[in-house]
N, C-alpha and C positions, 0 to 999 in steps of 0.2 A: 623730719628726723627728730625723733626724741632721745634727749640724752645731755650730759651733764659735762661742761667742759670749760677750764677757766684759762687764764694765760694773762701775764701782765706786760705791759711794755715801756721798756726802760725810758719814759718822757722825762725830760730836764727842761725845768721852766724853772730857775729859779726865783726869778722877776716875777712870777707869774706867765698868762699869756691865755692862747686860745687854742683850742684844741679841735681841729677841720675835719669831720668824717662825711667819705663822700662813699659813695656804690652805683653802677650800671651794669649794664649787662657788654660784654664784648665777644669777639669769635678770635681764637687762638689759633695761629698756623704757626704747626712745627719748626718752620724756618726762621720766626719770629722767636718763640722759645722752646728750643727743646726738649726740654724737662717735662712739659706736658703733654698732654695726649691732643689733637687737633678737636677742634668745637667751640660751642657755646659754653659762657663763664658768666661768670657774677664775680668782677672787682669790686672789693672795697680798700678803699685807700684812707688811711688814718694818716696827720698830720699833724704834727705841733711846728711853733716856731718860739722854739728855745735854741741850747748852745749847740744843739749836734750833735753826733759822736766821731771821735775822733780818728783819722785813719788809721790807725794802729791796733782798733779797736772792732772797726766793722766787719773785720774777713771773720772775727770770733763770735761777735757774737749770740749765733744760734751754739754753741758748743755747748752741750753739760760741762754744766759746774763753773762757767766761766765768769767772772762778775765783778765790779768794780765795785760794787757798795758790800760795806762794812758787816751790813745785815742782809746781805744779799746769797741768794742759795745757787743762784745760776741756771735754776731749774724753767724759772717760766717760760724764755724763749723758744730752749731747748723743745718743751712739753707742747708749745704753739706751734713750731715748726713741724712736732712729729705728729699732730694730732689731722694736721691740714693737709700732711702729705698724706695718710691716708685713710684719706676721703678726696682723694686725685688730688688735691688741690696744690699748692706754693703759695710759700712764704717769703717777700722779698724785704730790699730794706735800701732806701738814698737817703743821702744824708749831708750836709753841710754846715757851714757856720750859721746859715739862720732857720734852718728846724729839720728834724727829722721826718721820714713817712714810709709809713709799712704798707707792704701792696698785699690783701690778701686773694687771693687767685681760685675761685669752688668750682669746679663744673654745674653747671646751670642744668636744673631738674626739667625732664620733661611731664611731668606728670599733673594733672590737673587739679587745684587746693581744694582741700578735703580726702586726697586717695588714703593721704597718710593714716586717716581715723583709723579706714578697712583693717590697719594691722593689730587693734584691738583686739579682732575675731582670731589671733594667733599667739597671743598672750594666757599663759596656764599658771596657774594660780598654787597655791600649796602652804604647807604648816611645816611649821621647823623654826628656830631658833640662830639669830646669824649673829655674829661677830665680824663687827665693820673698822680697819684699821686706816685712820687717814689724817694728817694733819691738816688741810686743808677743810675748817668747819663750814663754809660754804657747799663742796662736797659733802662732807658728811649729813647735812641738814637733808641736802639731793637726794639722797642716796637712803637715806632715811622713811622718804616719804615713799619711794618707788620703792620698796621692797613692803612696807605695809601694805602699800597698794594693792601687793601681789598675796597678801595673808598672813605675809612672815611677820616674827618679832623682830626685834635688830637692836642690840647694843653696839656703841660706839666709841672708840679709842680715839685719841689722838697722839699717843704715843706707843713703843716699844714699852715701856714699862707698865703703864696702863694695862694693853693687849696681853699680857701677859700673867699679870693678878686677875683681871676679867675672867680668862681662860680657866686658871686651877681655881676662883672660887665658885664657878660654875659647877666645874668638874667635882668640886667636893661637895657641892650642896646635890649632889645626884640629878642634877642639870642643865647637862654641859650643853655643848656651842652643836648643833648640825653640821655646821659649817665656818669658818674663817675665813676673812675676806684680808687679806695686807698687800699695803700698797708700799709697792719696791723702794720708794727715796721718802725717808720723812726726815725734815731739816732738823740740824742740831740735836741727832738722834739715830740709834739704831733701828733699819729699815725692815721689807720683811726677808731677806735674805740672813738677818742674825735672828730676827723674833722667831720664824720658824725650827730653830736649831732650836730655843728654848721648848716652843711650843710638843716640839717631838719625845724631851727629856719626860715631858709629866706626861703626855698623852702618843704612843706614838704609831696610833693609828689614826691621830688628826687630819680631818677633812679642811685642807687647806688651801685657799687657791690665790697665786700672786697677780697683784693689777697694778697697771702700768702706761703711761701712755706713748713708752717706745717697744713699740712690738719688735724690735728686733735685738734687743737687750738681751746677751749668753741664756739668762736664766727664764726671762721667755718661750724662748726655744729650746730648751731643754730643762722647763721646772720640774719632770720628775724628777733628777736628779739631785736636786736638792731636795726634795721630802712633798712638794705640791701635787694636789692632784690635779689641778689645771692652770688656766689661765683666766685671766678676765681684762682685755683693753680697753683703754678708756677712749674716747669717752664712754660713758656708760648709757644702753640702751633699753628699753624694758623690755621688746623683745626678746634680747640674746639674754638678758640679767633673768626674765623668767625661765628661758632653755635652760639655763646651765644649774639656777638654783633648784629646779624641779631635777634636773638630773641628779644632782648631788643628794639634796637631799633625802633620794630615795637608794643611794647606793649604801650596797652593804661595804664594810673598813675589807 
């Protein structure tokens, strides 16, 4: 699989400590856990031994937005849990006074290393001009190189206000964007659910498409409605990233 996908997890070691990552392969029966589909998996299990989280705390915290730190957005868990469900996978989480540990649960590929290259021969290439909206500069670095990759130029925001001046000084230099790329939640800022309301003011036949890594978020499932013309989930793949920019970029407003 190629593709771009981050997630943090809330480890409390204030002491310090050590942090245990273990992976095997096991065989899932439905009886054992529901949630999954019966087969072959690939666990890994992440472990610290610091203070825990607290009961009061655990039933929450894969929730959007939910978070105990100060500078905390709520968003990682959330974006790890929705990213692992799908692609079959579960997110789990036990927990006590002497450390926490995340179970993450993939479905085990049968395919033999190297099939994955073959998907290069289905990757289409193209010219156009994108505008890339994301806080997260780790993405955006990603997501940078995969689209050059593919021919494109790529400017990058990291905020609403940024994506926005980008946008009309493009537009006034006789140079505008092919396309826009915003992603639904940027912390401590307007996301692409109010940027594209600007975006439509000064141009409003903008090729816009919202990216997300909860596919079943309202505006997901129904971005034309707010003014997008698609979608884009993350993580991000170069195959579907070349589908969709090669589509767009050749549609007429």
């Amino acid at each position: 699989m190629t593709g771009v996908q981050t997630c943090a997890l809330p480890i409390s070691m204030p002491g310090g400590g050590v942090i245990k990552v273990t992976a095997g392969n096991i065989t899932v029966d439905r009886k054992d856990e529901p949630l999954l589909e019966a087969g072959p998996y690939v666990r890994i299990i992440i472990r610290d031994n610091g203070t825990g989280i607290p009961d009061k705390y655990i039933s929450r915290i894969f929730d959007p937005y939910f978070t105990t730190k100060k500078q905390g957005s709520g968003l990682g868990l959330a974006s790890a849990y929705s990213i692992i469900k799908n692609h079959g996978g579960l997110l789990t989480v036990e927990s006590d006074p002497g450390g926490t540990s995340f179970f993450i649960t993939l479905p085990a590929s049968s395919k033999e290393p190297g099939v994955a290259g073959r998907d290069k021969e289905r990757i289409a290439t193209g010219k156009g001009r994108i505008l890339f909206m994301d806080d997260d500069e780790m993405i955006r670095n990603s997501i940078t190189k995969m689209i050059e990759y593919l021919g494109y130029r790529i400017e990058t925001a990291a905020t609403g206000a940024a994506t926005v001046e980008k946008f009309r000084q493009a537009r006034d230099s006789g140079s505008p964007f092919d396309i826009v790329i915003l992603d639904l939640t940027i912390r401590g800022g307007p996301g692409g659910e109010e940027v594209i309301r600007d975006l439509l003011k000064i141009d409003p036949e903008v090729k816009a498409l919202v990216s997300s890594g909860y596919a079943n978020h309202p505006i997901m499932a129904d971005h034309k409605k707010y003014g997008f013309r698609g979608v884009m989930e993350k993580p991000y793949r170069v195959e579907e990233l070349s589908r969709i920019l090669s589509r767009y970029c050749g549609q007429k407003p």
